[in-house]
FIZA-135073 format. One record per residue (C-alpha): residue number from 1; x, y, z. Coordinates in Angstrom, 3 decimals. Example, Ala and Ser with C-alpha at 12.3 -4.5 7.8 and 13.67 -1.06 7.14 Angstrom:
<nodes>
+-----+----------+----------+----------+
: num :        u :        v :        w :
+-----+----------+----------+----------+
:   1 :   12.300 :   -4.500 :    7.800 :
:   2 :   13.670 :   -1.060 :    7.140 :
+-----+----------+----------+----------+
</nodes>
This chain:
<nodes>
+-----+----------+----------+----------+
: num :        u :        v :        w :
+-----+----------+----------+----------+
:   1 :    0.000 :    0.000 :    0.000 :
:   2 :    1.150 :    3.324 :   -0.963 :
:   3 :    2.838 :    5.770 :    2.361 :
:   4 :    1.610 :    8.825 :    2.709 :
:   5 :    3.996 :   11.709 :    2.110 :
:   6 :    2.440 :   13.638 :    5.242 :
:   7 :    1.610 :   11.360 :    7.997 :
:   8 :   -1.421 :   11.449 :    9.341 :
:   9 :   -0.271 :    8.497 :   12.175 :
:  10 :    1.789 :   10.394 :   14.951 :
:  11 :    0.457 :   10.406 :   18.064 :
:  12 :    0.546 :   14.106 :   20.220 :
:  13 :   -1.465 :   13.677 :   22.707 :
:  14 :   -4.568 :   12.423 :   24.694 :
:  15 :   -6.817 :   14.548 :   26.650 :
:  16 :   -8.438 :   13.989 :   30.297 :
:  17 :  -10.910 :   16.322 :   31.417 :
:  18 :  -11.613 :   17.183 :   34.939 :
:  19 :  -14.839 :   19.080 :   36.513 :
:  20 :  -15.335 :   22.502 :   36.155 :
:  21 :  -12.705 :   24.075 :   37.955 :
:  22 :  -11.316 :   21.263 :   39.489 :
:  23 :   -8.069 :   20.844 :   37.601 :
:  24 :   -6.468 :   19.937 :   40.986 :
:  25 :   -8.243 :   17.487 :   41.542 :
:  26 :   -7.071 :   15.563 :   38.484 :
:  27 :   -3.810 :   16.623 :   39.189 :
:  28 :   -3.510 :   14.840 :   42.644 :
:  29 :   -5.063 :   11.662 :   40.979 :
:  30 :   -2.579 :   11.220 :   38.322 :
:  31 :    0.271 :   12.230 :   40.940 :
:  32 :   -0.884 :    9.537 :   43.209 :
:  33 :   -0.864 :    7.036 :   39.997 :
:  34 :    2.616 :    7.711 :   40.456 :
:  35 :    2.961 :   10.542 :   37.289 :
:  36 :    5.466 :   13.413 :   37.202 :
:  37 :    2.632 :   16.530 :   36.208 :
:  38 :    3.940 :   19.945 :   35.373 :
:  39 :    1.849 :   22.983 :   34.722 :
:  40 :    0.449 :   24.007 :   31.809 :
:  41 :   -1.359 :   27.228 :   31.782 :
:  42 :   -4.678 :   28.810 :   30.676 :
:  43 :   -5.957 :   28.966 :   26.855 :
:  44 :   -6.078 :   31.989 :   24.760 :
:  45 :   -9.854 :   31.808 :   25.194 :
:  46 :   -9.826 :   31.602 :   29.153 :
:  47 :  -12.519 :   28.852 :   28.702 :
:  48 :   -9.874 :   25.639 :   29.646 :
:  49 :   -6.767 :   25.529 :   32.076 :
:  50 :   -4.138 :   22.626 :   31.792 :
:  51 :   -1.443 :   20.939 :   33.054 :
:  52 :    0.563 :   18.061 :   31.636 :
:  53 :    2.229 :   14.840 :   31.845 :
:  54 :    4.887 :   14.314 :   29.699 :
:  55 :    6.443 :   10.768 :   28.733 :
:  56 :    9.552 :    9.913 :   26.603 :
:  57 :    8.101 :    8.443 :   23.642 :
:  58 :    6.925 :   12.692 :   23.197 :
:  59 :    3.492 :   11.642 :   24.172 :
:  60 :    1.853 :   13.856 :   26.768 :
:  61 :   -1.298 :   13.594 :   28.883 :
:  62 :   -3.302 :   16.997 :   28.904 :
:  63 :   -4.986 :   17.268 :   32.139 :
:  64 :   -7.714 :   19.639 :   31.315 :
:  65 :  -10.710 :   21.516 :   33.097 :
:  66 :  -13.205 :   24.280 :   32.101 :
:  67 :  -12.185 :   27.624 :   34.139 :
:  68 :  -15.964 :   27.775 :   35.299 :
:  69 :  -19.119 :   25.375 :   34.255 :
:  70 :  -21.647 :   26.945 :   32.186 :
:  71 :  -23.705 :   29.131 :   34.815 :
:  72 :  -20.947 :   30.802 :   35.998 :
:  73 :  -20.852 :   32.941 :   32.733 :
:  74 :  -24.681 :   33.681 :   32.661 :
:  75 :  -24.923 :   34.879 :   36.433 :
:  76 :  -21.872 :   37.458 :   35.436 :
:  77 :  -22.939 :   39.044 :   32.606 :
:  78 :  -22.738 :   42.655 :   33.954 :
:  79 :  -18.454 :   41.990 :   33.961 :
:  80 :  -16.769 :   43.495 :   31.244 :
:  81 :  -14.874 :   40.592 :   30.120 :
:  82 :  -18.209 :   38.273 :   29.669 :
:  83 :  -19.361 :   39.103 :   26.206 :
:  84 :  -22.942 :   37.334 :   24.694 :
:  85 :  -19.930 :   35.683 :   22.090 :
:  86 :  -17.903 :   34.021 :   25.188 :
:  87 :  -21.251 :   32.855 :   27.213 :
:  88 :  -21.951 :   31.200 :   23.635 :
:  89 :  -18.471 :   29.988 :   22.801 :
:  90 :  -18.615 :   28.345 :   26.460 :
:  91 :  -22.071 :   26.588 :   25.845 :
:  92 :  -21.336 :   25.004 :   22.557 :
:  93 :  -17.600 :   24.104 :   23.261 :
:  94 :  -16.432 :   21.315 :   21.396 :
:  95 :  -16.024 :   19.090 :   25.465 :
:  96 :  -18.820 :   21.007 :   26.969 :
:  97 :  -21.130 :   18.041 :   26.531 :
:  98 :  -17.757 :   15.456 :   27.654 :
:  99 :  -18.216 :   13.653 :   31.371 :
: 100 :  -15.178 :   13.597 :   33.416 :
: 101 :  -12.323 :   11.154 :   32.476 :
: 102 :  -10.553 :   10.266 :   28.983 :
: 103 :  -12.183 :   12.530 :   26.445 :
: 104 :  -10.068 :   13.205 :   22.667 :
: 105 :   -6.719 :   12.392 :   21.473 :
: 106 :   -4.612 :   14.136 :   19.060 :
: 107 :   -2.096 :   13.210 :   16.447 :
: 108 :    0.601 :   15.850 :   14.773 :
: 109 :   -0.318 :   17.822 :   11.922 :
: 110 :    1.970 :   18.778 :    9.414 :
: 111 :   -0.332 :   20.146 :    6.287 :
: 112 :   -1.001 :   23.654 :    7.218 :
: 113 :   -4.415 :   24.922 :    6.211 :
: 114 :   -4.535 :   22.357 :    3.819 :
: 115 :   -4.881 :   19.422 :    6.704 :
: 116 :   -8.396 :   18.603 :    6.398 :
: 117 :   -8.088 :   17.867 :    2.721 :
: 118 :   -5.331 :   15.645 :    3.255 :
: 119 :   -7.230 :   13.195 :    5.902 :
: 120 :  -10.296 :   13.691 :    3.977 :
: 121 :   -8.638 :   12.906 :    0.268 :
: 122 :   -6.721 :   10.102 :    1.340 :
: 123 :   -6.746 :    8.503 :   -2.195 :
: 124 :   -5.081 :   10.906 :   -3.618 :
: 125 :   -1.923 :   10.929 :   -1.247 :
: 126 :   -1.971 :    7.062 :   -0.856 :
: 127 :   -4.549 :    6.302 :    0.666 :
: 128 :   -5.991 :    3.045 :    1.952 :
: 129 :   -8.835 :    0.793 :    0.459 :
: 130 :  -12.265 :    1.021 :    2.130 :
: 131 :  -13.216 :   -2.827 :    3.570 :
: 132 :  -16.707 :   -2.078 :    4.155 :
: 133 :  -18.782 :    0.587 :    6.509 :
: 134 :  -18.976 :    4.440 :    6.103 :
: 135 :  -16.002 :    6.235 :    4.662 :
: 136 :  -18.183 :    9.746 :    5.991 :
: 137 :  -14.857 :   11.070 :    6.911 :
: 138 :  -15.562 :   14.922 :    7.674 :
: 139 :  -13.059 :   17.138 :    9.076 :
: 140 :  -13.211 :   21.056 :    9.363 :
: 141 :  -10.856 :   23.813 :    8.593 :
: 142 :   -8.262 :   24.648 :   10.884 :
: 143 :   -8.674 :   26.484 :   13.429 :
: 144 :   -5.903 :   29.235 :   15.751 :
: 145 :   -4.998 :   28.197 :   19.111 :
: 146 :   -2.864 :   29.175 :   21.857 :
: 147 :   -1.769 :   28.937 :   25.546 :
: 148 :   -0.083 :   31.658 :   27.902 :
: 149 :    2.473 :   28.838 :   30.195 :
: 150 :    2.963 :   30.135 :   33.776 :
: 151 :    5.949 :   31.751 :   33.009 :
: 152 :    4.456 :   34.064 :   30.532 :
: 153 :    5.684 :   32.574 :   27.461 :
: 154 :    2.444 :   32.346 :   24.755 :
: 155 :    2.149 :   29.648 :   22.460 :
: 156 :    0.762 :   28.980 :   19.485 :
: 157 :   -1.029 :   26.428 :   17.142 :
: 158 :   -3.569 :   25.460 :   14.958 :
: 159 :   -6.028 :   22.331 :   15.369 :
: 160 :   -8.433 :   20.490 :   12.522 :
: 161 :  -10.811 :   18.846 :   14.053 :
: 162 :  -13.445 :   16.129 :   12.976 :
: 163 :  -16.889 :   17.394 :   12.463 :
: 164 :  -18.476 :   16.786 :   15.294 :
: 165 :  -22.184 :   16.517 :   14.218 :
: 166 :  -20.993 :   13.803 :   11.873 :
: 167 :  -18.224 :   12.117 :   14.280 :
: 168 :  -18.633 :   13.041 :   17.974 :
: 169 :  -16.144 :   13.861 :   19.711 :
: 170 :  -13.306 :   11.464 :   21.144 :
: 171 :  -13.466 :    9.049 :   18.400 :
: 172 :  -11.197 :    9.734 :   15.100 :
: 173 :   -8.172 :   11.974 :   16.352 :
: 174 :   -7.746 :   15.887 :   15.414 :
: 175 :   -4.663 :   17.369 :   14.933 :
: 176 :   -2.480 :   20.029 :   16.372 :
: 177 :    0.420 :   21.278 :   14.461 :
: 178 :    2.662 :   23.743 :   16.460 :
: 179 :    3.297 :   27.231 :   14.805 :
: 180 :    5.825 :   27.985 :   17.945 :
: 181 :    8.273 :   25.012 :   18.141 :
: 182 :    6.604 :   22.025 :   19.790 :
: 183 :    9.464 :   21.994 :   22.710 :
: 184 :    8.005 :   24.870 :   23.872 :
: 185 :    4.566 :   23.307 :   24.096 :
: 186 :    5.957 :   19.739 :   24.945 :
: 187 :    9.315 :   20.372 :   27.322 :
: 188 :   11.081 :   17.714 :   26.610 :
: 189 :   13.872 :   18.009 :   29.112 :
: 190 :   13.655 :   18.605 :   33.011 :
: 191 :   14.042 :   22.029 :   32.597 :
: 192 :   12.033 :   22.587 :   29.598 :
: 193 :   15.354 :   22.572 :   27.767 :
: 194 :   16.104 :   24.223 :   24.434 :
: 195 :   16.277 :   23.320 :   20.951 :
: 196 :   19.378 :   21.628 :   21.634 :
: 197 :   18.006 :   19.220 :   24.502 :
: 198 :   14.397 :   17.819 :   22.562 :
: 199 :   16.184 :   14.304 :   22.268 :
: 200 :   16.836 :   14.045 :   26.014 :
: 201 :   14.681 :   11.984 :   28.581 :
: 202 :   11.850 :   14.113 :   30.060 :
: 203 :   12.082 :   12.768 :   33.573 :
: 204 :   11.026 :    9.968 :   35.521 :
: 205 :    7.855 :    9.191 :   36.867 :
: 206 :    7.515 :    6.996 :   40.254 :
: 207 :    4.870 :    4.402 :   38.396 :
: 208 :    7.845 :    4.181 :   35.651 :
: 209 :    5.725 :    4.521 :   33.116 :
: 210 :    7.936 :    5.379 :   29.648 :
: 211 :    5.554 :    5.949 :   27.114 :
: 212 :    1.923 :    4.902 :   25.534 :
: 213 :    0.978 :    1.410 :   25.328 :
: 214 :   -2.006 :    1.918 :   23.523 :
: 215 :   -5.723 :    3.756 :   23.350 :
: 216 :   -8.436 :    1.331 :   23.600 :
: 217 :  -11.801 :    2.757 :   22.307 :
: 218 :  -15.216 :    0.619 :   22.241 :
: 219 :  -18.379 :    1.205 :   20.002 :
: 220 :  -21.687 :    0.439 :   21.613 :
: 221 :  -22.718 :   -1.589 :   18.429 :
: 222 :  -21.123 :   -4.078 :   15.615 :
: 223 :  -22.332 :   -1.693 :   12.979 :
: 224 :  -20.652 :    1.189 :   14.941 :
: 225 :  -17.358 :   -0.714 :   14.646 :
: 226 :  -17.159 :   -1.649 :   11.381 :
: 227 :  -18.088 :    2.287 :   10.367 :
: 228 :  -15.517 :    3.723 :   12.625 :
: 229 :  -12.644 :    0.709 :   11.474 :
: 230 :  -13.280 :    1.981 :    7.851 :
: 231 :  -13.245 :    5.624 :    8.611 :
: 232 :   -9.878 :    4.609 :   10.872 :
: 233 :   -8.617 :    3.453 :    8.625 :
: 234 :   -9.019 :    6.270 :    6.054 :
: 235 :   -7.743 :    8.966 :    8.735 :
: 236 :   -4.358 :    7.289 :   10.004 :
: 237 :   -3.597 :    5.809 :    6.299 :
: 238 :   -3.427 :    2.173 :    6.849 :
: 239 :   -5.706 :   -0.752 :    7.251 :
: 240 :   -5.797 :   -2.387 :   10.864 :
: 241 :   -4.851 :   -5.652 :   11.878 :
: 242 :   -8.046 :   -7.891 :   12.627 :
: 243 :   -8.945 :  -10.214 :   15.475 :
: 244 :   -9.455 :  -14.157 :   14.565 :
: 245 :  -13.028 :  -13.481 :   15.721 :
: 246 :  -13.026 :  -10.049 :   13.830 :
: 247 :  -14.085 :   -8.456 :   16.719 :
: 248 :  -10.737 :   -6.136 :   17.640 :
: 249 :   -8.938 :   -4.038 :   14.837 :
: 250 :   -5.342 :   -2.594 :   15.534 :
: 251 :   -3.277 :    0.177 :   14.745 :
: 252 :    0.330 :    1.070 :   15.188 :
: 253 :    1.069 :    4.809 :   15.965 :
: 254 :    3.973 :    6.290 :   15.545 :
: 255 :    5.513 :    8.991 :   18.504 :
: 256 :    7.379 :   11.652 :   18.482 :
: 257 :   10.785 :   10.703 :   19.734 :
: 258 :   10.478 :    7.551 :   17.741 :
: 259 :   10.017 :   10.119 :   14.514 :
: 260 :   13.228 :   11.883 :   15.366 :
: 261 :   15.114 :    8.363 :   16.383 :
: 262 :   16.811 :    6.817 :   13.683 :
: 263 :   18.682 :    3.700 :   15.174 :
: 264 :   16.456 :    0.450 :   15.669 :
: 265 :   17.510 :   -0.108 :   19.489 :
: 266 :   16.726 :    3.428 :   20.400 :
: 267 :   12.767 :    2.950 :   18.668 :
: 268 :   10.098 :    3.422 :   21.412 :
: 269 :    8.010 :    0.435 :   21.681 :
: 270 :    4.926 :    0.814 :   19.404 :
: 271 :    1.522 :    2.919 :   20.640 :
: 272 :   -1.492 :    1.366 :   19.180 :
: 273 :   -5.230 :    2.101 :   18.653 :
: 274 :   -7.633 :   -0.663 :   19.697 :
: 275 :  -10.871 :   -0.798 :   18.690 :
: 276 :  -13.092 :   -2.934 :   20.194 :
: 277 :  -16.889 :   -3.549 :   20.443 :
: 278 :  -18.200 :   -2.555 :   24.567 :
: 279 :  -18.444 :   -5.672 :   26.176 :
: 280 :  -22.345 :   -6.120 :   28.690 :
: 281 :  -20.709 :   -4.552 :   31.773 :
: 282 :  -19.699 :   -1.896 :   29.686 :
: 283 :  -22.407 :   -0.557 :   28.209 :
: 284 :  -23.651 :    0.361 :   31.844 :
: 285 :  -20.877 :    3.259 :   31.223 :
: 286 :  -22.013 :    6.942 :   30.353 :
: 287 :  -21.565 :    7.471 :   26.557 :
: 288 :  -21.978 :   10.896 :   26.291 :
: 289 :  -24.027 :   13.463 :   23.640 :
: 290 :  -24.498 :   11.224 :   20.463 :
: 291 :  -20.926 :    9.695 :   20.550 :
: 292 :  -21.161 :    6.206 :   18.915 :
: 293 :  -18.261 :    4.983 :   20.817 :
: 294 :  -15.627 :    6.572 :   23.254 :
: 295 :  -12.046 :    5.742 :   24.821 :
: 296 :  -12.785 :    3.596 :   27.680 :
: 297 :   -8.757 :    2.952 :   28.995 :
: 298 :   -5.476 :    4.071 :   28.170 :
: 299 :   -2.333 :    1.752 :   28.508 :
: 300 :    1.336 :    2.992 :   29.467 :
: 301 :    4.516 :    1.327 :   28.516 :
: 302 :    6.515 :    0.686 :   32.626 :
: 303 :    9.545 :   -0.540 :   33.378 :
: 304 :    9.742 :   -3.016 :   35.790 :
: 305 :    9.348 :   -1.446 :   39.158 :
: 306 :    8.128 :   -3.968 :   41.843 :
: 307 :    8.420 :   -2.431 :   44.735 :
: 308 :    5.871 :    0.533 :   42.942 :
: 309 :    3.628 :   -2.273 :   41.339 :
: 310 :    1.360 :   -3.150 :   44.118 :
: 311 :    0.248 :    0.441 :   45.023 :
: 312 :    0.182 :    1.137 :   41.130 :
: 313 :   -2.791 :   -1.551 :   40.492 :
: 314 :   -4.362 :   -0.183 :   43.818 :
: 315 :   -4.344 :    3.478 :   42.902 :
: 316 :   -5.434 :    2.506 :   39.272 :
: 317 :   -8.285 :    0.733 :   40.649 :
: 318 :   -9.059 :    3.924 :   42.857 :
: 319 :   -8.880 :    6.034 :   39.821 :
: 320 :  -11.749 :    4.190 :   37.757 :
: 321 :  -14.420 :    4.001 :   40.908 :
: 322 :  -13.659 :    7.921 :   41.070 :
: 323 :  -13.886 :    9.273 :   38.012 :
: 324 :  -14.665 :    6.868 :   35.273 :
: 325 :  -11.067 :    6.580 :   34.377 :
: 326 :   -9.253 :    3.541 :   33.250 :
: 327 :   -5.722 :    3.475 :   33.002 :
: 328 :   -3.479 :    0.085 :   32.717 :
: 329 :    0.455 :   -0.345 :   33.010 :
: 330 :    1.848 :   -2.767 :   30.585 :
: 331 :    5.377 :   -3.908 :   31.483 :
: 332 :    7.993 :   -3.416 :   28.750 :
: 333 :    8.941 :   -5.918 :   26.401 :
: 334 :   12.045 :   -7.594 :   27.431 :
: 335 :   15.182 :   -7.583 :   25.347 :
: 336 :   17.198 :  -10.234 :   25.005 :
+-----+----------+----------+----------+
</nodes>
């Protein structure tokens, strides 16, 4: 099958939403999971606030919360700084319908304002071959973003997204290409290093965890699944690996660091999308808004670290009962 010249496969990273201004709160949960989290800052539309959890494979977690819920912004409309457009902007955010816990993910975009075209077209830049279900692939023109970090420095981007009213949200990726260097958005050193240090661990994090294992998303119905493998398929520009039963279809994602590493022993171990059908218990889970399936866990890469491994599995088990949050730690595969 033909490669794409602009990938469309890179994994940036995945999204986990806390309440309305509760951003601490999901802070101290990931902390007690055993993750290193560093602080992000506010977005240029004062809506969201952030912080982060960066892993070596480039991969970060963005720990994310609305400023204020929805009411907040009606009860204050005699402050200057609450226009009729913010109140609006705030009720039909893109999350604003999203329940607490693992929400979107994001993959690297490289095609300027021509990125929709080249998810949506992907025929003409090598595309794969549809094997059944919808190929309704919609995504929308990019759109300016930024962040002020706490130190003051402002940074900018631009993000395609997936049409929403056609895909949900949470399901096919969007993409965020930097337009100030992606170090400076993803500090990949421990002191948020320069140009010169991108290539260097990040730091480590108590539950060892190195990088993503994988993203496991479930569709509430077979017909669901085979419409969202097709359109999969279409978006990352190559056709899954299927299950014996044809029930689970695979990806392989490529990272960051592993883009910019260019000796085999160095290679991150692969990320991967899963896509499965919910099993029973599942479906007792809140799928929210109209989304026809959702990520239900996300798996990191750990190096072997008994003496952390016991009160790992026991905060990860804490995590899910609180928030809806699933989070697994695969151990590394060993080298011989």
């Amino acid at each position: 099958m033909p490669i794409r010249t602009i990938p469309t496969n890179v994994l940036d990273h995945i999204i986990h939403l806390s309440p309305p201004g509760e951003l601490h709160a999901g802070i101290e949960r990931f902390e007690k999971l055993g993750f290193k989290v560093l602080p992000g800052g506010t977005h240029a539309d004062g809506l969201t606030y952030n912080a982060l959890v960066v892993l070596n494979d480039g991969v970060y977690l963005e720990l994310i919360a609305f400023t204020h819920d929805v009411d907040y912004y009606s009860e204050s409309t005699s402050s200057s700084s609450v226009t009729p457009e913010l109140i609006e902007k705030r009720k039909k955010h893109w999350w604003g319908y999203k329940s607490p816990g693992w929400i979107d993910w994001a993959n690297l975009g490289f095609g300027g304002e021509k990125m929709a075209d080249i998810v949506m077209n992907a025929n003409s830049d090598g595309g794969v071959v549809a094997d059944g279900g919808s190929v309704d692939v919609k995504y929308l023109a990019p759109v300016e973003g930024g962040r002020t970090k706490p130190d003051g420095d402002v940074l900018q981007w631009r993000v395609t997204f997936p049409d929403s009213a056609v895909h949900g949200r949470g399901t096919l990726p969007f993409f965020c290409e930097d337009v100030t260097p992606r170090i400076r958005r993803v500090p990949l050193s421990k002191s948020e290093g320069s140009e010169s240090s991108a290539l260097q661990p990040v730091s480590d994090h108590p539950c060892a965890a190195t990088g993503i294992a994988y993203i496991s998303l479930s569709t509430s119905t077979s017909m669901d699944f085979t419409n969202l493998r097709t359109q999969l398929s279409l978006v990352l520009g190559e056709n899954p690996r299927i299950s014996a039963d044809g029930e689970e279809a695979r990806w392989t994602l490529k990272t960051p660091q592993g883009m910019t590493t260019t000796t085999a022993s160095a290679q991150p171990p692969r990320a991967e999308i899963v896509l499965r059908t919910a099993n029973t218990p599942d479906l007792d889970l809140p799928i929210p808004g109209n989304d026809k399936a959702w990520i239900d866990a996300v798996g990191f890469w750990v190096a072997d670290n008994d003496a952390f491994a016991r009160e790992r599995g026991a905060m990860a088990s804490s995590l899910d009962r609180v928030s809806g949050t699933r989070v697994a730690f695969v151990p590394l595969p060993r080298t011989t």
